[in-house]
C-alpha positions as semicolon CSV with decimal commas, in nm:
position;residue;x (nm);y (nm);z (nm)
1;X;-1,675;-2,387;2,146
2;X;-1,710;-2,006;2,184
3;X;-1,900;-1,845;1,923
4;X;-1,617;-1,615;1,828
5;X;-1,418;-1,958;1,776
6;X;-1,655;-2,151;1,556
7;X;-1,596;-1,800;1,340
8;X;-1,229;-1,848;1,321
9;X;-1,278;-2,230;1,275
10;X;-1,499;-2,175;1,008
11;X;-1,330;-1,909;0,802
12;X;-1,037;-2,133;0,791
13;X;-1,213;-2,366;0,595
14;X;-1,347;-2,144;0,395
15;X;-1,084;-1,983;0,290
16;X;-0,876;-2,310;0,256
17;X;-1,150;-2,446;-0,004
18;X;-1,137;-2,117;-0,234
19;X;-0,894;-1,907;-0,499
20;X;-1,001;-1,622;-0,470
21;X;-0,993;-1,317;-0,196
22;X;-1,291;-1,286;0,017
23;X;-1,397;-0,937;0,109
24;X;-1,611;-0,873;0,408
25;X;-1,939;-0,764;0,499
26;X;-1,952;-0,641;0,845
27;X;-2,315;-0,663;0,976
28;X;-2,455;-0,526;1,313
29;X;-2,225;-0,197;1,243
30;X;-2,571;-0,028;1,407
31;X;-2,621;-0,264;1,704
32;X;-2,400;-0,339;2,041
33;X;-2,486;-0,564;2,311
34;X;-2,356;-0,540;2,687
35;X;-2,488;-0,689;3,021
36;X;-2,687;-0,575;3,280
37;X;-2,827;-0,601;3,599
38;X;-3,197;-0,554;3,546
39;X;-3,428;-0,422;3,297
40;X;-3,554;-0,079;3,529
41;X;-3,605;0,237;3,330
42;X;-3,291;0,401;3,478
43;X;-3,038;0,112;3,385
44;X;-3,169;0,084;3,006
45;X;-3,140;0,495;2,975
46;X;-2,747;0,454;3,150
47;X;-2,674;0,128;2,929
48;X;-2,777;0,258;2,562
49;X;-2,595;0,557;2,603
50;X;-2,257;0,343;2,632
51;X;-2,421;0,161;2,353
52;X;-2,473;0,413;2,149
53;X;-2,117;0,542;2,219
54;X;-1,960;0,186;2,110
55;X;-2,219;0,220;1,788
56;X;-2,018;0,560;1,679
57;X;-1,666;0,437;1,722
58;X;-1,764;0,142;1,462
59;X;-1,935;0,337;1,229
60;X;-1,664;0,603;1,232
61;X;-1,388;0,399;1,221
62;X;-1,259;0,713;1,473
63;X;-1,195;0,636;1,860
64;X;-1,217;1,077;1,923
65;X;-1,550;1,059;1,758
66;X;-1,650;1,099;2,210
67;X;-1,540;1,400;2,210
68;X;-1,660;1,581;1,937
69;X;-1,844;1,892;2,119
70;X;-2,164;1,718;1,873
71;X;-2,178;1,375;1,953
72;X;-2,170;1,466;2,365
73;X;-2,472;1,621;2,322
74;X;-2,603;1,375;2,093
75;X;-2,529;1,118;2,376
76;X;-2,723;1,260;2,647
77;X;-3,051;1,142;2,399
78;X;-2,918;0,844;2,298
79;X;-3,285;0,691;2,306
80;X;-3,402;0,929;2,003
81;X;-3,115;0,682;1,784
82;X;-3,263;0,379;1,892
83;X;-3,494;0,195;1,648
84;X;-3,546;-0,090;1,904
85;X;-3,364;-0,216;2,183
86;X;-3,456;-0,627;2,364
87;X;-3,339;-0,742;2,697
88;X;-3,201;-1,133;2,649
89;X;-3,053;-1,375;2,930
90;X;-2,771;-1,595;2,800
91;X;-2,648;-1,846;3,071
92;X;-2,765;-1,674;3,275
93;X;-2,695;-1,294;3,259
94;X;-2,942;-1,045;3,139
95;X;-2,834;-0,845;2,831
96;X;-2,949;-0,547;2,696
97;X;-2,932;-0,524;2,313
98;X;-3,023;-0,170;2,090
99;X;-3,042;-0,126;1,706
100;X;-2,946;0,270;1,639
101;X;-3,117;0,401;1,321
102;X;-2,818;0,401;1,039
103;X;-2,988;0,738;0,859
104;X;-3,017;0,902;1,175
105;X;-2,637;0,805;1,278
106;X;-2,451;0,850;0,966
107;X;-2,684;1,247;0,970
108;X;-2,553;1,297;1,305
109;X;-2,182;1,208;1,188
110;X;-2,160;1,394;0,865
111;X;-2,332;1,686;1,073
112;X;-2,022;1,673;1,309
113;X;-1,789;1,658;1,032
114;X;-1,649;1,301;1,100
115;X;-1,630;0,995;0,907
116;X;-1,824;0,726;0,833
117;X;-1,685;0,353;0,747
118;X;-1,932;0,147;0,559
119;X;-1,998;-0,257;0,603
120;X;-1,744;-0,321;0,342
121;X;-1,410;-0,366;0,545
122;X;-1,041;-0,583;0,480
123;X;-1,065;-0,872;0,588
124;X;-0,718;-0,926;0,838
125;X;-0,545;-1,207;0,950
126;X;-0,350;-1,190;1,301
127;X;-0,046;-1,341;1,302
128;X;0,082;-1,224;1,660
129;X;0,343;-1,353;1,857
130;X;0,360;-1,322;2,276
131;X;0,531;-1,434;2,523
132;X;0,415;-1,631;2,797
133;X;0,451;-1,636;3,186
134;X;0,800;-1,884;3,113
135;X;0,848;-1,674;2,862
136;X;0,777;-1,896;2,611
137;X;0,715;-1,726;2,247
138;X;0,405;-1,865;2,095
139;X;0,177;-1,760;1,825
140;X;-0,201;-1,654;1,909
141;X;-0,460;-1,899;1,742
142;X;-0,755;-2,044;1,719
143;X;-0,650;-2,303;1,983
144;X;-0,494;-2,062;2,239
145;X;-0,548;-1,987;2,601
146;X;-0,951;-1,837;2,586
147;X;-0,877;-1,549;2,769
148;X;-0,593;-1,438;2,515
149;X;-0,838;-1,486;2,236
150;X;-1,141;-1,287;2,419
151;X;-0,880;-1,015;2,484
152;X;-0,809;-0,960;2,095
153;X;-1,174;-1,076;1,971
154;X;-1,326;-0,869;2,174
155;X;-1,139;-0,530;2,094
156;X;-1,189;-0,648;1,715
157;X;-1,538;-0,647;1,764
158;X;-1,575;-0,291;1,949
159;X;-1,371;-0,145;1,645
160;X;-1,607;-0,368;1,361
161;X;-1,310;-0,519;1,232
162;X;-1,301;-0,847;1,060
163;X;-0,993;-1,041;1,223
164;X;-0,913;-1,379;1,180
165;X;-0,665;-1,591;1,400
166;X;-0,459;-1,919;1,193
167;X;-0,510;-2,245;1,252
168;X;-0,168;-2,291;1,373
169;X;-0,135;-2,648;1,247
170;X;0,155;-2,857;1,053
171;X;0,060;-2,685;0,730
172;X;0,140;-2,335;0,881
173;X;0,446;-2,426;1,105
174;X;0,580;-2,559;0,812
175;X;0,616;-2,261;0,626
176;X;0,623;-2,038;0,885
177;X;0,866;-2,018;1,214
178;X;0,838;-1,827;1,513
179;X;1,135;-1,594;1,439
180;X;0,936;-1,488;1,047
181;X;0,682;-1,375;1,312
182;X;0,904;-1,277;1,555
183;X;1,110;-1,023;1,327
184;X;0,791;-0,930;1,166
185;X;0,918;-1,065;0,800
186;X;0,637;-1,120;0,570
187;X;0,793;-1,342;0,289
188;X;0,736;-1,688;0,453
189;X;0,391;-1,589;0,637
190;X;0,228;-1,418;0,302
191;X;0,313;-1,754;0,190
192;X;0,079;-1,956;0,502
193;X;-0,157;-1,633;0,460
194;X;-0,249;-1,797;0,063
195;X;-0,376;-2,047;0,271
196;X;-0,660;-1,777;0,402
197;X;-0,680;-1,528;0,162
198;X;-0,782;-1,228;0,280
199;X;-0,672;-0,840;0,226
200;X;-0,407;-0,800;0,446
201;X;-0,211;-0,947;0,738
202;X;-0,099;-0,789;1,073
203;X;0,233;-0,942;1,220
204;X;0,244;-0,848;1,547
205;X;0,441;-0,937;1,886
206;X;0,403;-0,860;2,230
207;X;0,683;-0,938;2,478
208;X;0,776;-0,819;2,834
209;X;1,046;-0,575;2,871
210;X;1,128;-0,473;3,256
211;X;0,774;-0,375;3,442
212;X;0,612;-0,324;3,065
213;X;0,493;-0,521;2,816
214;X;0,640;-0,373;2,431
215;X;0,431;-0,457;2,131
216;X;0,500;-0,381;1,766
217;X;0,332;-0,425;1,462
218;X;0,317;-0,395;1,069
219;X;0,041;-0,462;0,815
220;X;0,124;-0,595;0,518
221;X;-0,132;-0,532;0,257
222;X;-0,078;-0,895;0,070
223;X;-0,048;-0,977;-0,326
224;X;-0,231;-1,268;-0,485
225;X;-0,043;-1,261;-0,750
226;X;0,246;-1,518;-0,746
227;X;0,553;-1,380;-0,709
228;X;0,442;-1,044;-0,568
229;X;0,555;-0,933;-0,267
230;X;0,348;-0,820;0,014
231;X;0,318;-0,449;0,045
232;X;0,384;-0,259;0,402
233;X;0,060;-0,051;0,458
234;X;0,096;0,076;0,796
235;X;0,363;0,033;1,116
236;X;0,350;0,097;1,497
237;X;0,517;0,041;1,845
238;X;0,425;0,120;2,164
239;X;0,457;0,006;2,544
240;X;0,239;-0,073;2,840
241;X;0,156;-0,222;3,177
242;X;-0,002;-0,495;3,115
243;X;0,033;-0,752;2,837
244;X;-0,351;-0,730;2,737
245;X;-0,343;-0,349;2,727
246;X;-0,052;-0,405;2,463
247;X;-0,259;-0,701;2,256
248;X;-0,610;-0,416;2,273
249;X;-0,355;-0,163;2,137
250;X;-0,204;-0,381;1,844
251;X;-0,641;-0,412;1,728
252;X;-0,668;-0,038;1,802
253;X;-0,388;0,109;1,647
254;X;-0,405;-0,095;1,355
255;X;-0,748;-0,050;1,280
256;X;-0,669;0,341;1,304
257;X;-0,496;0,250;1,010
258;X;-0,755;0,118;0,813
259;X;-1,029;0,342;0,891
260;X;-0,790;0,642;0,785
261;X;-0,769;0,432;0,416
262;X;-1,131;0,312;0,366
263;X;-1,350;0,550;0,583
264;X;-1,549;0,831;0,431
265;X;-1,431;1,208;0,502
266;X;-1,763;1,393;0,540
267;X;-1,543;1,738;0,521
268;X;-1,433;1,716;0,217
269;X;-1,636;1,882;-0,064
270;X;-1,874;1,662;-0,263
271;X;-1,741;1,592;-0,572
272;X;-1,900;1,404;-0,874
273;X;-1,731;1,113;-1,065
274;X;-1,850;0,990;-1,424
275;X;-1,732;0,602;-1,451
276;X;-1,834;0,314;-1,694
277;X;-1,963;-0,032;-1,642
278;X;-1,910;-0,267;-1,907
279;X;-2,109;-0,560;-1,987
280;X;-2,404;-0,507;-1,829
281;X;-2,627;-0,722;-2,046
282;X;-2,963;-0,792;-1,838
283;X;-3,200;-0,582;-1,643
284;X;-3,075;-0,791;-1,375
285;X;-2,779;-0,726;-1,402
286;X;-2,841;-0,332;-1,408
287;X;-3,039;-0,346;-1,049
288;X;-2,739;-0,528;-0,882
289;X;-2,517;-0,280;-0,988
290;X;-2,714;0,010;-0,924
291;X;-2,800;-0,129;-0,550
292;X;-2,420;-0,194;-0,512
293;X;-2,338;0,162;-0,638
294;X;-2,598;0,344;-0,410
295;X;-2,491;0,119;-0,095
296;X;-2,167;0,190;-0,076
297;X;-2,112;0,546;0,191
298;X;-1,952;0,776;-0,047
299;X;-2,233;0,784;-0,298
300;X;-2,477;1,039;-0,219
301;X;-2,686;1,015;-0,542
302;X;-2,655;0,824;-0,843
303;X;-2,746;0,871;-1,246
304;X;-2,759;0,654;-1,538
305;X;-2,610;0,898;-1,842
306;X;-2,569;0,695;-2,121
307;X;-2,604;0,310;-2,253
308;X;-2,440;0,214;-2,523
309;X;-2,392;-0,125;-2,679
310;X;-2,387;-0,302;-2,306
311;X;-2,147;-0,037;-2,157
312;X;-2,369;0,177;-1,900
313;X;-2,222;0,560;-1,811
314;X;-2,289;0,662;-1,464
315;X;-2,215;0,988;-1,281
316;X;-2,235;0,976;-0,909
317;X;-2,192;1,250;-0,616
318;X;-1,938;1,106;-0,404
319;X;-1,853;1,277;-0,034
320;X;-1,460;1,220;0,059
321;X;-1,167;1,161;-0,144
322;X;-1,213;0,999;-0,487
323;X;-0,934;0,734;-0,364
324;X;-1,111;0,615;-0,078
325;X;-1,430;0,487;-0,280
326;X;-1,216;0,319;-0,505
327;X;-0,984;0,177;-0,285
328;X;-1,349;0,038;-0,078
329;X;-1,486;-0,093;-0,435
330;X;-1,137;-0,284;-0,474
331;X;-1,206;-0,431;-0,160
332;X;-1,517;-0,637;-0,275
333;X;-1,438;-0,665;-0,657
334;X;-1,764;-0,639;-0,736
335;X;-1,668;-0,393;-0,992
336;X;-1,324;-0,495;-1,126
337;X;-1,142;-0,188;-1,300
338;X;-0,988;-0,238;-1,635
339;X;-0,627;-0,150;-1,838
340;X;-0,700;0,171;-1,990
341;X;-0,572;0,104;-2,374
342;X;-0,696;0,440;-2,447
343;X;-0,653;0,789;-2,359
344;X;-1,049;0,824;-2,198
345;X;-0,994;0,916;-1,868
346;X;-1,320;0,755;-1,770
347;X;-1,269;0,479;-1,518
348;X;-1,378;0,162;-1,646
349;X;-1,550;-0,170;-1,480
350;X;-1,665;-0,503;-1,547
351;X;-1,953;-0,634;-1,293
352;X;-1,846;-0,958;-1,148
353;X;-2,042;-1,102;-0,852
354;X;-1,756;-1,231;-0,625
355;X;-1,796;-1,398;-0,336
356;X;-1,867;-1,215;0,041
357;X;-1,731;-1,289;0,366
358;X;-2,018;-1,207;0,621
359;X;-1,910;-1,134;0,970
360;X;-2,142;-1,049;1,249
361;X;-2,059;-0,926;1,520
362;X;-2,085;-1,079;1,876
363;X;-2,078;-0,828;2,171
364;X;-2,238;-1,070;2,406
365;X;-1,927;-1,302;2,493
């Protein structure tokens, strides 16, 4: 089994053994990995510059981010980003991996005026239909034709997005039928998507349509609460040559969408936000939070105010919109906010270690 596929295969069962939503933590934002056909001087200069370009579409959530007048430049010394690079050989092909220095790359991106998109990110479930050479509609899982899967895995991984496929098995056909996907109706597949609680859901389909290949799509940003609806978050349709251009664009598009929601604008003015955290009742407890709070992008610089009775006052200097960080710290739930039953328009939190989704990312496939 494929490495991407024992990740699939094991966030189902994950997910299928828990109650609550999973965020995820995206590691090796910094790093890419691509092949090669020798380790000389000249290839590993040519190499980590199209590394280092892959690097700043992930962290910037922004596909443009190559043409900022900045980052060409920036480019052309890829090396001075690096802070280490390792030549591998897996079955048989030589890889070149490089590790860019996160200080130095989010510097260069708030320098440029672009934004950055932390490790925190939705974790998405695919639910996309396609037909097939008889034109046959299927859904895309974990079982599929390889080459379908690499298609979409791979894309997910140049954009750092956490993707999963469904298992596909009774328990899903039963609830959900090809047309739910088909007319991109969430009712029946938020109800399969309990099943693998994560953020949000894409429903996609791709289908031939003359010499092109049409493919539409809708996130649905799903509801744990029983008898809540999902929410549409974002929508898109387009048309290509080629059936896996269309399945690439359904990854890109979408994640457009979610960088746009969680991503940090570095142009807009720092700002500072005063916020409570209640029931902080250990010193322990008051390091976890303060790492959290000062690892998260959009917190330049942190300060402890005021402690009273257990409830800790913070003000922070946030970069972007005040929206964005929030939205990002609903995302985890490390910090849960509460019902205001007062007129304070402080926000308030309660610190609740939740559970993480880590996803690494695999460019070597």
């Amino acid at each position: 089994m494929k490495p991407y596929l024992k990740i699939f295969a094991l966030c189902a069962i994950l997910f299928s053994c828990s109650h609550s939503a999973f965020a995820s933590i995206v590691t090796d934002l910094y790093r890419s990995t691509l092949p090669v056909t020798n380790q000389s001087k000249q290839q590993r200069n040519k190499v980590i510059k199209t590394l280092f370009s892959q690097v700043l579409v992930k962290v910037s959530g922004n596909k443009q981010v190559l043409d900022n007048p900045q980052i060409v430049i920036a480019l052309k010394k890829a090396m001075t980003f690096t802070s280490g690079f390792n030549f591998n050989r897996i079955n048989n092909r030589l890889f070149l991996s490089a590790t860019f220095n996160e200080q130095l790359v989010d510097q260069l991106l708030k320098s440029a005026g672009l934004s950055i998109w932390g490790k925190r990110r939705p974790s998405v479930m695919l639910w996309l239909g396609f037909e097939d050479s008889q034109q046959q509609r299927n859904v895309l899982n974990e079982n599929s034709d390889q080459t379908l899967i690499s298609v979409v895995q791979q894309q997910a991984s140049s954009r750092g997005m956490p993707l999963l496929l469904p298992v596909w098995d009774l328990e899903d056909q039963l609830l959900v039928e090809m047309m739910d996907i088909w007319g991109l109706f969430s009712e029946n597949v938020a109800q399969a998507n309990k099943r693998y609680q994560t953020d949000f859901m894409i429903l996609a389909k791709v289908y031939q349509s003359g010499v092109s290949y049409r493919m539409s799509w809708v996130i649905y940003q799903v509801n744990q609460s029983l008898g809540q609806p999902a929410i549409i978050f974002g929508s898109g349709s387009d048309e290509f040559s080629t059936q896996s251009l269309a399945m690439t664009a359904v990854i890109d598009q979408s994640t457009d969408f979610f960088s746009r929601q969680f991503s940090v604008d570095t142009q807009t003015q720092a700002a500072q936000l005063q916020f409570d955290v209640l029931d902080v009742d250990t010193i322990e407890t008051y390091v976890a939070v303060s790492n959290y709070l000062t690892s998260l992008k959009a917190i330049e610089s942190l300060q402890l105010i005021e402690v009273i009775a257990g409830k800790y006052r913070f003000v922070a200097n946030i970069l972007g919109e005040e929206k964005s960080l929030l939205d990002t710290i609903n995302l985890e739930k490390k910090l849960v906010s509460q019902q205001r039953f007062t007129f304070s328009q402080l926000i308030e939190f309660r610190w609740h270690q939740s559970k993480r989704l880590i996803f690494t990312l695999d460019d070597a496939n």
